[in-house]
Short mmCIF file of the C-alpha atoms (twelve columns), coordinates in Angstrom:
data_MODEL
# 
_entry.id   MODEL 
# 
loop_
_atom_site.group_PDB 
_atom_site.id 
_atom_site.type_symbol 
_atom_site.label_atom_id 
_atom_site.label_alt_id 
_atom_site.label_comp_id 
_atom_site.label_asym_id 
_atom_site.label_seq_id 
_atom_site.Cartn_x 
_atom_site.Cartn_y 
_atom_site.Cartn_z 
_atom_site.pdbx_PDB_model_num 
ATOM 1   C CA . UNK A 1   -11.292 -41.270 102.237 1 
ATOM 2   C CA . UNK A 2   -8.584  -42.180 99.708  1 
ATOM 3   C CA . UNK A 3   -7.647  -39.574 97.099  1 
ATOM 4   C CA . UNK A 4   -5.149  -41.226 95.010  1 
ATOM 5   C CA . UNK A 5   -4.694  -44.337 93.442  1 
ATOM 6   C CA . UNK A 6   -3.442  -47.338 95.152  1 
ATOM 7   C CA . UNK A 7   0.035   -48.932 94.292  1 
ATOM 8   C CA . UNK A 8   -1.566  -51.945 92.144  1 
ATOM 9   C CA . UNK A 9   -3.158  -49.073 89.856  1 
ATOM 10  C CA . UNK A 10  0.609   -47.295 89.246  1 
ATOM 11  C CA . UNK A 11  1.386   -50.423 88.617  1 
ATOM 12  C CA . UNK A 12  -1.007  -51.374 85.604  1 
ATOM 13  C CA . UNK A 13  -0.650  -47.375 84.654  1 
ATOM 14  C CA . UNK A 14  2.919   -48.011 84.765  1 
ATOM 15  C CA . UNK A 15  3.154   -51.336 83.030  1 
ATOM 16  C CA . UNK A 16  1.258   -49.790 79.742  1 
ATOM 17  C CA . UNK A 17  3.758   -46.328 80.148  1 
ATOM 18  C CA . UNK A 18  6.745   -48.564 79.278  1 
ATOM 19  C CA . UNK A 19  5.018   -50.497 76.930  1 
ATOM 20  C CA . UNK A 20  4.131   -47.355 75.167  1 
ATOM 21  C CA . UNK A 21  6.833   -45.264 75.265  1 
ATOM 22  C CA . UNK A 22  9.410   -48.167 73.868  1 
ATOM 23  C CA . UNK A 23  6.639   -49.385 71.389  1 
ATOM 24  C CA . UNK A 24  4.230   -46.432 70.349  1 
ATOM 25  C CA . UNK A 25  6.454   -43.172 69.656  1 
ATOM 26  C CA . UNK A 26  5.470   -40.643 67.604  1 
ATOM 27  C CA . UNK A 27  6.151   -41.808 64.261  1 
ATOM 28  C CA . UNK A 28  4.216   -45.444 64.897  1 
ATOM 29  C CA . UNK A 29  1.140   -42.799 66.365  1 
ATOM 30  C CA . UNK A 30  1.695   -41.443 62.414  1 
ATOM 31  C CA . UNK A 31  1.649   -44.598 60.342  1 
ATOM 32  C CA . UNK A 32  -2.149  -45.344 60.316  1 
ATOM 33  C CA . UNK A 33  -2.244  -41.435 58.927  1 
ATOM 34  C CA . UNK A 34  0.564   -41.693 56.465  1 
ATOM 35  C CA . UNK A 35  -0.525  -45.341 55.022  1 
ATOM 36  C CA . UNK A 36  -4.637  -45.195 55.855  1 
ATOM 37  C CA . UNK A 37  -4.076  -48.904 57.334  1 
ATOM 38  C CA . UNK A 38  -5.253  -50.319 60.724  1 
ATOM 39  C CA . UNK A 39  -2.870  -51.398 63.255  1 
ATOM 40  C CA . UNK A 40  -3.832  -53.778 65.638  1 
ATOM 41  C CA . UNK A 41  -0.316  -54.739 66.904  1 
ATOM 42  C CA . UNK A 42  -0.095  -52.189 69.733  1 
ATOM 43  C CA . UNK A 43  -3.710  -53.627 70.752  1 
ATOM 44  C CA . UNK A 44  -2.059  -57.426 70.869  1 
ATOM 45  C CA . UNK A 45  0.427   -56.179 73.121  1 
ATOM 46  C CA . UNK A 46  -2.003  -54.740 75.521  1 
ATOM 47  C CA . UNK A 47  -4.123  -57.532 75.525  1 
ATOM 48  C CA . UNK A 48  -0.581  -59.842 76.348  1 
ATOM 49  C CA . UNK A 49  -0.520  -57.624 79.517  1 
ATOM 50  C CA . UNK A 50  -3.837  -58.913 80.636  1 
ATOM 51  C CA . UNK A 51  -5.571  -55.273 79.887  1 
ATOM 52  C CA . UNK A 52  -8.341  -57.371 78.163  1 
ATOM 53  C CA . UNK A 53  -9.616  -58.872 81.466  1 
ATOM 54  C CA . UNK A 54  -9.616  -55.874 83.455  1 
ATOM 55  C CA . UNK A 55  -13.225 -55.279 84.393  1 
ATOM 56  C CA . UNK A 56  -13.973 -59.247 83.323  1 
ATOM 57  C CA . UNK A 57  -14.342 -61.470 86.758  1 
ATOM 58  C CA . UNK A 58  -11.559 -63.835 87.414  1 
ATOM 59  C CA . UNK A 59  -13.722 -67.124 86.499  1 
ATOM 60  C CA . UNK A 60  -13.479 -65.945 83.037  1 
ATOM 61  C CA . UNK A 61  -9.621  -65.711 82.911  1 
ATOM 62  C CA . UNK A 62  -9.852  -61.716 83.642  1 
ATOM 63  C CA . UNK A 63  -9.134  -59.633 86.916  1 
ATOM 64  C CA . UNK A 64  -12.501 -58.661 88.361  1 
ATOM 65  C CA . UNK A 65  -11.171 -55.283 88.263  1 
ATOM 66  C CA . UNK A 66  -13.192 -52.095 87.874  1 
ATOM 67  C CA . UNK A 67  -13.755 -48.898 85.548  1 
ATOM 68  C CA . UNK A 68  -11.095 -47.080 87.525  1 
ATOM 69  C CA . UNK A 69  -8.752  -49.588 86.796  1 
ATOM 70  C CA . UNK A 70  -9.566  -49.761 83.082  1 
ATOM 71  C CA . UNK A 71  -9.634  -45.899 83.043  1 
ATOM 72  C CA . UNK A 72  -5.677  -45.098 84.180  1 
ATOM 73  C CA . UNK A 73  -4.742  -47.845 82.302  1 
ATOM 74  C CA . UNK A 74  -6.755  -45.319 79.046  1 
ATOM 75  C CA . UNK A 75  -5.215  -42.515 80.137  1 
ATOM 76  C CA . UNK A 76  -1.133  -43.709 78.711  1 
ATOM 77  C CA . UNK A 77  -3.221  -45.055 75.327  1 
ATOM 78  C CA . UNK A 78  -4.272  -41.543 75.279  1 
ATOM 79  C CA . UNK A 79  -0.982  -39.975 75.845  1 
ATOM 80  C CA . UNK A 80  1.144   -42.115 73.255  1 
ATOM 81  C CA . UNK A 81  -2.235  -41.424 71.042  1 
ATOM 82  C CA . UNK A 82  -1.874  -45.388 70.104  1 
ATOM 83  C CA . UNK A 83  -4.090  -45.595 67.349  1 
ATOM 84  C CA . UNK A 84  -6.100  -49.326 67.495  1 
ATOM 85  C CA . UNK A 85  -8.866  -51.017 68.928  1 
ATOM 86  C CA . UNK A 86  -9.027  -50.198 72.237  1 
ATOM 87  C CA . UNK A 87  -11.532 -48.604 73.471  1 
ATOM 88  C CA . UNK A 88  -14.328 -50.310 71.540  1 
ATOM 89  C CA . UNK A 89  -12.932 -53.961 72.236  1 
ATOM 90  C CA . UNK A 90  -12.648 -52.829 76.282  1 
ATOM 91  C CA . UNK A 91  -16.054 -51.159 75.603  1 
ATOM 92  C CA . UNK A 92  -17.750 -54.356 73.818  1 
ATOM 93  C CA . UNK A 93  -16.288 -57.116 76.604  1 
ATOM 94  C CA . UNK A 94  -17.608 -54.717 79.321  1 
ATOM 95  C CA . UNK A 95  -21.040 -54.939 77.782  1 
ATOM 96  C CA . UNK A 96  -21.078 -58.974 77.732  1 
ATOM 97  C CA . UNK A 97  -19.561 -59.017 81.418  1 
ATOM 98  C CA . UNK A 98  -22.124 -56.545 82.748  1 
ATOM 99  C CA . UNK A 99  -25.026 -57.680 80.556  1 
ATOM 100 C CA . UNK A 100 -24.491 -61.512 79.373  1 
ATOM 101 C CA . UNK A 101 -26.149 -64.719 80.833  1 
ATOM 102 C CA . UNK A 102 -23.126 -66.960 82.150  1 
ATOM 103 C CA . UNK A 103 -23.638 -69.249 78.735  1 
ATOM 104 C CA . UNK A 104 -22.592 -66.281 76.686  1 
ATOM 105 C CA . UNK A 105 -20.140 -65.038 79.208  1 
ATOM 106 C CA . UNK A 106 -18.254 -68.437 79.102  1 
ATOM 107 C CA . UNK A 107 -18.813 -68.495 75.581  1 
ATOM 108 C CA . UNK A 108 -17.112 -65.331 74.380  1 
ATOM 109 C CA . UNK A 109 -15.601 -63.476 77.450  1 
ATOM 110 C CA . UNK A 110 -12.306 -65.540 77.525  1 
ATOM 111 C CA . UNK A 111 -11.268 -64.894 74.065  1 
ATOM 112 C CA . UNK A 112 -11.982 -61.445 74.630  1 
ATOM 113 C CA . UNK A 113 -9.636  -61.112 77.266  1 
ATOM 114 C CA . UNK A 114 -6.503  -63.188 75.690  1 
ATOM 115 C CA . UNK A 115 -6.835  -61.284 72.431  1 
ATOM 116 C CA . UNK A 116 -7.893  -64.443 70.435  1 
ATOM 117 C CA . UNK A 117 -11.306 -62.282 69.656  1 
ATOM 118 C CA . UNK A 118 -11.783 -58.893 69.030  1 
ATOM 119 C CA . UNK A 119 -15.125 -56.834 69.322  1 
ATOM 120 C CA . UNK A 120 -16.452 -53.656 68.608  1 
ATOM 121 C CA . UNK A 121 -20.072 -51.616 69.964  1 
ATOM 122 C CA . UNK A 122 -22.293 -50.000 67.190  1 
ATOM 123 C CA . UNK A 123 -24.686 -47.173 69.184  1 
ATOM 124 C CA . UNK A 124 -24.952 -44.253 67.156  1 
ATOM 125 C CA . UNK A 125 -28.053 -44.001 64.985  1 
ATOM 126 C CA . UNK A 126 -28.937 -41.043 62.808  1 
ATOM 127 C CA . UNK A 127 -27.325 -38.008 62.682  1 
ATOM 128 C CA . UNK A 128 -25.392 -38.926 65.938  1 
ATOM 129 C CA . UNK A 129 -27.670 -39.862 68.176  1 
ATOM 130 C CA . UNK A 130 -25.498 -41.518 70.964  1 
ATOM 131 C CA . UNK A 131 -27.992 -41.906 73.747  1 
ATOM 132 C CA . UNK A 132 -30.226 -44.939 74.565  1 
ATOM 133 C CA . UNK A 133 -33.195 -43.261 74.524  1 
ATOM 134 C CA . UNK A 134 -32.703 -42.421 70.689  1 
ATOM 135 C CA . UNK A 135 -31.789 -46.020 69.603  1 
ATOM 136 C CA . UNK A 136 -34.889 -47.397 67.365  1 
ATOM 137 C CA . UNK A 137 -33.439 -50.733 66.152  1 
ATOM 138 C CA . UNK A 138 -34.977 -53.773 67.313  1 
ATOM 139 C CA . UNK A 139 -35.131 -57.328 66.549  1 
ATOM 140 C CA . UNK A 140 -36.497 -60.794 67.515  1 
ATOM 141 C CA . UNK A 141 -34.220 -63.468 66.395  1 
ATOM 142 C CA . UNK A 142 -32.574 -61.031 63.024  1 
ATOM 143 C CA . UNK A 143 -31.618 -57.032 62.593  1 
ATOM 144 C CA . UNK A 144 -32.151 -55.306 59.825  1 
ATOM 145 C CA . UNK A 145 -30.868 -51.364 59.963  1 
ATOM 146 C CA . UNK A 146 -28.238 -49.303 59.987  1 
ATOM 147 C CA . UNK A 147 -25.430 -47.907 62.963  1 
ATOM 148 C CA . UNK A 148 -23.212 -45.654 62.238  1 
ATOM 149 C CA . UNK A 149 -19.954 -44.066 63.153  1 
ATOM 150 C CA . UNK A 150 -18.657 -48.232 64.242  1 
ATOM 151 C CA . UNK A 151 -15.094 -48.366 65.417  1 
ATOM 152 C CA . UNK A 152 -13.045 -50.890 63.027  1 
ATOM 153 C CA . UNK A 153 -15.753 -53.195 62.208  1 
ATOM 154 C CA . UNK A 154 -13.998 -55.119 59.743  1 
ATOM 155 C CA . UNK A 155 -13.031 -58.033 60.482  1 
ATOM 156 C CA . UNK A 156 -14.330 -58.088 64.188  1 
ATOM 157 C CA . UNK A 157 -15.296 -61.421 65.771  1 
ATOM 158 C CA . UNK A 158 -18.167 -59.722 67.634  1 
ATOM 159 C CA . UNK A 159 -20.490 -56.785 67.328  1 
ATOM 160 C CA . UNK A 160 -22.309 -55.799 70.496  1 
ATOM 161 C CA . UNK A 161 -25.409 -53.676 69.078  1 
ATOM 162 C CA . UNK A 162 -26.977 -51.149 71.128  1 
ATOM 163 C CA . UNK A 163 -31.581 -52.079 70.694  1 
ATOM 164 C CA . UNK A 164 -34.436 -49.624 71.027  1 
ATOM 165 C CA . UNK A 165 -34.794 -49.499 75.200  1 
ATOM 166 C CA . UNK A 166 -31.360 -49.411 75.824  1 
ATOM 167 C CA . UNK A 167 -31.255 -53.555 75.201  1 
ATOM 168 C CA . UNK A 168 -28.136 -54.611 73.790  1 
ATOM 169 C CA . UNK A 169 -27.097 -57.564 71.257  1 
ATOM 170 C CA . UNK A 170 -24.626 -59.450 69.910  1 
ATOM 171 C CA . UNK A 171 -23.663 -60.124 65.900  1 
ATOM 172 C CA . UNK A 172 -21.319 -62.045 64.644  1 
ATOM 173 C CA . UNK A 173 -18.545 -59.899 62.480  1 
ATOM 174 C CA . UNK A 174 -18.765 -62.529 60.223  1 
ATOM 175 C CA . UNK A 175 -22.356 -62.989 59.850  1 
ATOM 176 C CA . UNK A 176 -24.302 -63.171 56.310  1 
ATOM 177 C CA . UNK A 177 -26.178 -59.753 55.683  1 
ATOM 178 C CA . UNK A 178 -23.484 -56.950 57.146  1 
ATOM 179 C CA . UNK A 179 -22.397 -54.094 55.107  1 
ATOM 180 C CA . UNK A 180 -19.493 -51.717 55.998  1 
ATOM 181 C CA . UNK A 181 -18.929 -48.704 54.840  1 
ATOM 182 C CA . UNK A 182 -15.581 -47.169 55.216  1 
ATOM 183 C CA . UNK A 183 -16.138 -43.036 56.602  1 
ATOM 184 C CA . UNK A 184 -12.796 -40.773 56.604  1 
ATOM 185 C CA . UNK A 185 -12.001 -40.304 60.347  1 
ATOM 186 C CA . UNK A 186 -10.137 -37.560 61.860  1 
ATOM 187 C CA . UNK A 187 -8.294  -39.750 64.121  1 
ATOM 188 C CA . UNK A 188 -6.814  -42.341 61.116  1 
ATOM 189 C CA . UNK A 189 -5.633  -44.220 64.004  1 
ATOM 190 C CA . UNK A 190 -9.605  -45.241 64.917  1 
ATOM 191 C CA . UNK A 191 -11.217 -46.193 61.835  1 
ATOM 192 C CA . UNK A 192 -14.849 -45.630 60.957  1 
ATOM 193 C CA . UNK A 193 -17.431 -47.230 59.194  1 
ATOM 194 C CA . UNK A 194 -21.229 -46.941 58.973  1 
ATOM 195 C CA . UNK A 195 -22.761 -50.656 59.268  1 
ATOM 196 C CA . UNK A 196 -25.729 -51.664 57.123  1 
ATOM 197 C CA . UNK A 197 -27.591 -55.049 58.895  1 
ATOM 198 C CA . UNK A 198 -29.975 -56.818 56.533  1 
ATOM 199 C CA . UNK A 199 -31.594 -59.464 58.409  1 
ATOM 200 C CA . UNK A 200 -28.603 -60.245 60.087  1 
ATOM 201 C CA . UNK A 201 -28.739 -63.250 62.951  1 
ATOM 202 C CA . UNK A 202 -29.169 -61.578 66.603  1 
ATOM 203 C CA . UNK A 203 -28.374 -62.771 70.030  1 
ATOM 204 C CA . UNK A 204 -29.733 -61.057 72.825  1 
ATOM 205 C CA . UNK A 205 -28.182 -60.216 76.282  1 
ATOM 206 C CA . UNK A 206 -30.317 -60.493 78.683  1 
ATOM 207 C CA . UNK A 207 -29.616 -57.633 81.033  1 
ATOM 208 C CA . UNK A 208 -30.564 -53.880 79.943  1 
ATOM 209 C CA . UNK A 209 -27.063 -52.172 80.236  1 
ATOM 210 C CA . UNK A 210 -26.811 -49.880 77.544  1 
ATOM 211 C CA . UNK A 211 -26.932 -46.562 79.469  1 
ATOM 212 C CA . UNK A 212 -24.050 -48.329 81.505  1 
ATOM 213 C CA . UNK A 213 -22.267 -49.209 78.884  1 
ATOM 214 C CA . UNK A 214 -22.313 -45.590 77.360  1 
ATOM 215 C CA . UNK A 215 -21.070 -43.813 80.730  1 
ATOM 216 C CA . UNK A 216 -18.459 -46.327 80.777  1 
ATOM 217 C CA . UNK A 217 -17.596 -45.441 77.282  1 
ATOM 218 C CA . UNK A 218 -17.669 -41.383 78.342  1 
ATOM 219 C CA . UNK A 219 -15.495 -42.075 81.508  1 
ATOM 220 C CA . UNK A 220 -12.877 -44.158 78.847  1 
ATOM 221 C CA . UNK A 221 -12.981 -41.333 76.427  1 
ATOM 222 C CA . UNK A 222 -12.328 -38.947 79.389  1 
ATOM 223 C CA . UNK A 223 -8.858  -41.187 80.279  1 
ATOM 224 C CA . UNK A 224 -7.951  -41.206 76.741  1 
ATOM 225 C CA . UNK A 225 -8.146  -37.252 76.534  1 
ATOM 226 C CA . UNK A 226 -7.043  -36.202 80.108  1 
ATOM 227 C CA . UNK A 227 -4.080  -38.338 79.241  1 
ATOM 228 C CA . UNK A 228 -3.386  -37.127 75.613  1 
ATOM 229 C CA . UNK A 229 -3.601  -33.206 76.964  1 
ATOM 230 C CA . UNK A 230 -1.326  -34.286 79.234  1 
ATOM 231 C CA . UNK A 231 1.221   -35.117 76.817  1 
ATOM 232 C CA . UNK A 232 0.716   -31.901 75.122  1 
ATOM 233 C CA . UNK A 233 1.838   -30.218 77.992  1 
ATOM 234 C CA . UNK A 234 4.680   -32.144 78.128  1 
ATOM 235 C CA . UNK A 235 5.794   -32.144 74.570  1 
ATOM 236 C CA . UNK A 236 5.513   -28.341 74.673  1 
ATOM 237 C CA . UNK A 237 7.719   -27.770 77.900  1 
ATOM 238 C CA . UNK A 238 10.647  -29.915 76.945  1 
ATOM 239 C CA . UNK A 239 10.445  -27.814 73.187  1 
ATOM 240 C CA . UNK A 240 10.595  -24.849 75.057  1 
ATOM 241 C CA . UNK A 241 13.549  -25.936 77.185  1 
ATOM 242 C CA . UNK A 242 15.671  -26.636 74.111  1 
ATOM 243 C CA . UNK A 243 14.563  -24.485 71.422  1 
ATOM 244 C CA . UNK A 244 16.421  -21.289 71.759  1 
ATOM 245 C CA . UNK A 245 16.007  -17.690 70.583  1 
ATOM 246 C CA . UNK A 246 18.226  -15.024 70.883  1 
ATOM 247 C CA . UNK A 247 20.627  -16.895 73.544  1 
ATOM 248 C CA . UNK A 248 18.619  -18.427 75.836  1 
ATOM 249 C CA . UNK A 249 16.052  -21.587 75.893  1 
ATOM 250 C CA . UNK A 250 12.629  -19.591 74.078  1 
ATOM 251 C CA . UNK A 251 10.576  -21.034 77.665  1 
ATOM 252 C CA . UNK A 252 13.082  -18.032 78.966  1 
ATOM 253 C CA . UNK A 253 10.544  -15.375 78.142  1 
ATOM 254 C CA . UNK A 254 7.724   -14.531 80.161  1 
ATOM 255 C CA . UNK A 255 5.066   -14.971 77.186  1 
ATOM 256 C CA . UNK A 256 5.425   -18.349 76.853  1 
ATOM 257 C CA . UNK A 257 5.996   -19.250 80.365  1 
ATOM 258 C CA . UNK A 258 2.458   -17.869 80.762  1 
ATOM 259 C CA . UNK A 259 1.111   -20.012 78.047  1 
ATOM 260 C CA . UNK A 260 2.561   -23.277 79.342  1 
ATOM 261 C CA . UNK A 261 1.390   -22.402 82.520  1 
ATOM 262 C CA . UNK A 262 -2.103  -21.973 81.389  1 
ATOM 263 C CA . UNK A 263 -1.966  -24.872 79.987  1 
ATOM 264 C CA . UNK A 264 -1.144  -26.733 82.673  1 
ATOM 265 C CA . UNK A 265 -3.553  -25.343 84.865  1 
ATOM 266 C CA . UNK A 266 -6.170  -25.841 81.914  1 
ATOM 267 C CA . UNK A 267 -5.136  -29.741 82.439  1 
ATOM 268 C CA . UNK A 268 -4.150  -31.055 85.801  1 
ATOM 269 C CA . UNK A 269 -7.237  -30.481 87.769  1 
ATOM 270 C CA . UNK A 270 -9.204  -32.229 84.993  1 
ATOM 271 C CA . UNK A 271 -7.924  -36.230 86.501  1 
ATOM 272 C CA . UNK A 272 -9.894  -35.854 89.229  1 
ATOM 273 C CA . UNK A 273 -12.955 -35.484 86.712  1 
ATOM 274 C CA . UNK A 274 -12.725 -38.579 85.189  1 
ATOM 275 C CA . UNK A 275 -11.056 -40.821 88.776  1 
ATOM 276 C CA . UNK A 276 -14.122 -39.464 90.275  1 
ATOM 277 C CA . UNK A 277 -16.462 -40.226 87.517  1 
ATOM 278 C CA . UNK A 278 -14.933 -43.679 87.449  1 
ATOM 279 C CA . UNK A 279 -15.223 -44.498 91.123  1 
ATOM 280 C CA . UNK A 280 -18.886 -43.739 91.221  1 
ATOM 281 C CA . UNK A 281 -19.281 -46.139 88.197  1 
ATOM 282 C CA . UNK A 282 -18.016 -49.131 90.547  1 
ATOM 283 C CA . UNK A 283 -19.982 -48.181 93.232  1 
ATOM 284 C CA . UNK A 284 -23.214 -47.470 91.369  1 
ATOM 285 C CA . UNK A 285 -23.518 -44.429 93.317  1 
ATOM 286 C CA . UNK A 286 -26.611 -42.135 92.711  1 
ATOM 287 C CA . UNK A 287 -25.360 -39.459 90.081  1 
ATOM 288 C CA . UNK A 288 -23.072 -41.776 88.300  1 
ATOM 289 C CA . UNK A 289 -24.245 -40.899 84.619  1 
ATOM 290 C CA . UNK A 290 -24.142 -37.287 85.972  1 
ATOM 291 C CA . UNK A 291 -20.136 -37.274 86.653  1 
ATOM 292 C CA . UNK A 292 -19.348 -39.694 83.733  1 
ATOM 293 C CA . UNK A 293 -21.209 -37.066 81.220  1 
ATOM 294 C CA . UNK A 294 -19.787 -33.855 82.986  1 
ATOM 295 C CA . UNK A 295 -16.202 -35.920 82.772  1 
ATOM 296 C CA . UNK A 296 -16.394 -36.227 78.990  1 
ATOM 297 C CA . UNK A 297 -17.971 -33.035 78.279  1 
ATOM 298 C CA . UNK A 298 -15.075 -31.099 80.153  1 
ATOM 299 C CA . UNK A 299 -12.139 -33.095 79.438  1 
ATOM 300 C CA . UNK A 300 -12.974 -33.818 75.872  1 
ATOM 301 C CA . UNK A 301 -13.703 -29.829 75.442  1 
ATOM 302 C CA . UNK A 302 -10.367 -29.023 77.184  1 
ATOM 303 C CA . UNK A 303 -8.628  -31.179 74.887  1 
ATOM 304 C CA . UNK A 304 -8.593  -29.531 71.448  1 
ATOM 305 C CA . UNK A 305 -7.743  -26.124 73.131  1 
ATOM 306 C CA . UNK A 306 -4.307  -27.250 74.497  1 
ATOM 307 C CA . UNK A 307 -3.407  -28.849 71.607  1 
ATOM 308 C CA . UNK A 308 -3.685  -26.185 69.643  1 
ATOM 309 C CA . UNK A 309 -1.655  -24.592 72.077  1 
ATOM 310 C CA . UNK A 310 0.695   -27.093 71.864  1 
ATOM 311 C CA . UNK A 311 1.207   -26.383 68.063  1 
ATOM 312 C CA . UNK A 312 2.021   -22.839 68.364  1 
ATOM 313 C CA . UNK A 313 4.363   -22.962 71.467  1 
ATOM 314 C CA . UNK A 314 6.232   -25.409 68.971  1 
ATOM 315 C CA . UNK A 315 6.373   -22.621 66.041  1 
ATOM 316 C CA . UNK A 316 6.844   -23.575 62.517  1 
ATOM 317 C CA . UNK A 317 7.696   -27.021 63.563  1 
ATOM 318 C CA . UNK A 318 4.142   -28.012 65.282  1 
ATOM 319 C CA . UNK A 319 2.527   -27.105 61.863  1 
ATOM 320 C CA . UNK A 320 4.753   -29.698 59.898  1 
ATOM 321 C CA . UNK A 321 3.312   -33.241 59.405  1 
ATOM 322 C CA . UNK A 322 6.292   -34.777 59.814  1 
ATOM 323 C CA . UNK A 323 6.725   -33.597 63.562  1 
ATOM 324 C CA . UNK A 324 3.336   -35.303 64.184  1 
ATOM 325 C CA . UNK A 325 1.988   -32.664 66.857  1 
ATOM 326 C CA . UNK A 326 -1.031  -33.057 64.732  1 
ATOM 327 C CA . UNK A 327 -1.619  -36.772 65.702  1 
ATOM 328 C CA . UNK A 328 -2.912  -34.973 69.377  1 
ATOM 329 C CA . UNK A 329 -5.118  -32.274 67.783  1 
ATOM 330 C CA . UNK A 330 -7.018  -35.003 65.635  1 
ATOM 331 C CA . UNK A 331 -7.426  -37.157 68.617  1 
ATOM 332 C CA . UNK A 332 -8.549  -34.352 70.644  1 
ATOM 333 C CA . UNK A 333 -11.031 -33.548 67.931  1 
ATOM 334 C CA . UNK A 334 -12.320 -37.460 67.728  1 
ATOM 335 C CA . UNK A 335 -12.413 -37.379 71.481  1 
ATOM 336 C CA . UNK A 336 -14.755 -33.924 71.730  1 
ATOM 337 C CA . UNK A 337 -17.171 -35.831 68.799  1 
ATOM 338 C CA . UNK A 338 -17.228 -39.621 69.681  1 
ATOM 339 C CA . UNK A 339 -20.288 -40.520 72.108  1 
ATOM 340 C CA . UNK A 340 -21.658 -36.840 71.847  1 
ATOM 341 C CA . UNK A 341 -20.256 -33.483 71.334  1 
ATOM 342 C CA . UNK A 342 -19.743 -31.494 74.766  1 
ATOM 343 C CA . UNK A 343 -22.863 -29.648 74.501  1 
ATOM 344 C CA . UNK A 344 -25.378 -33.165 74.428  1 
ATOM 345 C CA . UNK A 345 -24.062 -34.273 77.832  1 
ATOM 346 C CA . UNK A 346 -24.557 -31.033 79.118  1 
ATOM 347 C CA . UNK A 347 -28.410 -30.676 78.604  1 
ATOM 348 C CA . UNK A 348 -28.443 -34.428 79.872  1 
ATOM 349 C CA . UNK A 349 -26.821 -33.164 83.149  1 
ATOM 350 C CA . UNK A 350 -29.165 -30.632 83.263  1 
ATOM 351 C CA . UNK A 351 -32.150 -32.841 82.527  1 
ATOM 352 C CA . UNK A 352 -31.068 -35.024 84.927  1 
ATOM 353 C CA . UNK A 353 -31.242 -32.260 87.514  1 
ATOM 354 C CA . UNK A 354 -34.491 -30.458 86.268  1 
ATOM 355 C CA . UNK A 355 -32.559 -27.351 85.443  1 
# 
């Protein structure tokens, strides 16, 4: 059994590394917090390196790829915390390739993958109820109701809607009858809006995939943070080999050697988590939903904590906004919220069991 990935998966990991290190640093990771403005550029570039089609099947101008792939190809966005629509486009063209008739694949899937469109999923209902079996809206040929918490729904070509049953749908962005509201996020760099649908034009999908769809979206989120606590770890070691203190390099002293190294340890076994989570995704192995909602709930948890970390090994300087250590912690925090708080996908796991 292989434990690793294979050289084609470096490769795409790679490939976004060096896209995002010469394009995203940390002051471009800032901008969407300094100016409150979208910025879908880093999300073009991506989709110019054919990370739209990952998981779409080669007769619709993707890879045929699967979650894995998509996933370690999240992981970099994570660690350059590239603010933009990723995760909810790769999240909305995943729900069309698994769940669309071949009209509506043909239809939509190809702009999807160059870029030409971009999509977003509304799920959460309520309070922040994430699951399918809390989703009440439902509609013949129209919606009317409300989602809320939408990733950058303005101006989106497509809405994929999560229906009562775990059904999904798709909307038009432009359609007659939709209402965004703008929310303040803690990640600037993923906007939020609430979306009010007033018999808005529906188009159904005919295969039930919303629970897939949603442990595809916690094994994503799971990338994104494993990757952005990686950074943090990072960031903090190469401070602490320049920043010296009474002579010597301050990652000298046996204090903070012990709090990098916890942090580390805190960190590294987590990929495993989510490459495990991810491979039992694309093999629809029994127990999938189980790893994919233990993946976010750990990861996403284990997040926050080394960033915070990661602003006090930095001293006075990780508490500055100009430094941008911040742009982690409010990721981390986004992370730990979006799809369900760590706690949620716990009691699933255990319901899922019969604990």
């Amino acid at each position: 059994m292989r434990f690793d990935l294979d050289e084609q998966q470096r490769a795409f990991q790679d490939a976004v590394v060096d896209y995002l290190q010469a394009e995203c640093p940390v002051h471009r990771a800032l901008k969407p917090h300094d100016q409150a403005a979208a910025d879908f550029q880093l999300w073009r570039g991506l989709m110019d390196l054919g990370i739209g089609g990952m998981m779409v099947p080669e007769v619709y101008g993707g890879l045929g790829l699967g979650l894995l792939d998509l996933a370690v190809v999240a992981e970099p966005v994570g660690r350059y915390a590239m603010p933009g629509p990723f995760f909810e486009h790769a999240l909305a063209t995943l729900a069309i390739t698994l769940a669309g008739s071949d009209e509506q694949k043909s239809k939509w899937l190809p702009g999807l993958v160059s870029g030409e469109l971009r999509a977003t999923v509304a799920l959460a209902e309520g309070k922040g109820q994430w699951c399918v079996d809390s989703w009440t809206l439902e509609g013949d040929r129209t919606l009317t109701g409300s989602k809320r918490y939408v990733l950058h729904p303005e101006g989106a070509d497509l809405i994929v809607v999560g229906l009562k049953g775990g059904r999904l749908a798709i909307v038009e962005g432009n359609a007659p009858g939709i209402v965004c509201t703008p929310l303040v996020s803690t990640d600037a760099g993923r906007q939020l809006a609430h979306v009010e649908f007033s018999d808005v034009r529906l188009e159904h999908l005919p295969v039930s995939a919303g629970a897939k769809v949603v442990d595809a979206g916690l094994v994503l989120l799971a990338a994104d943070a494993f990757g952005g606590a990686s950074q943090a770890v990072k960031l903090s070691v190469d401070y602490c080999k320049e920043r010296e203190q009474f002579g010597k390099p301050v990652g000298a002293f046996q204090a903070v050697k012990h709090q990098l190294a916890d942090m580390a340890l805190m960190v590294e076994p987590c990929v495993g988590l989510y490459w495990y989570a991810a491979h039992q995704f694309d093999t629809d192995m029994p127990g999938s939903s189980e790893a994919a909602a233990l993946a976010k709930s750990h990861i996403s948890e284990m997040y926050p904590k080394v960033t915070r970390r990661m602003i006090e090994a930095h001293g006075g300087i990780g508490y500055t906004w100009e430094y941008g250590a911040h742009v982690w912690l409010k990721r981390a925090l986004f992370n730990q919220a979006y799809l369900g708080m760590p706690q949620l996908h716990r009691s699933r796991v255990a319901a899922m069991n019969d604990w």
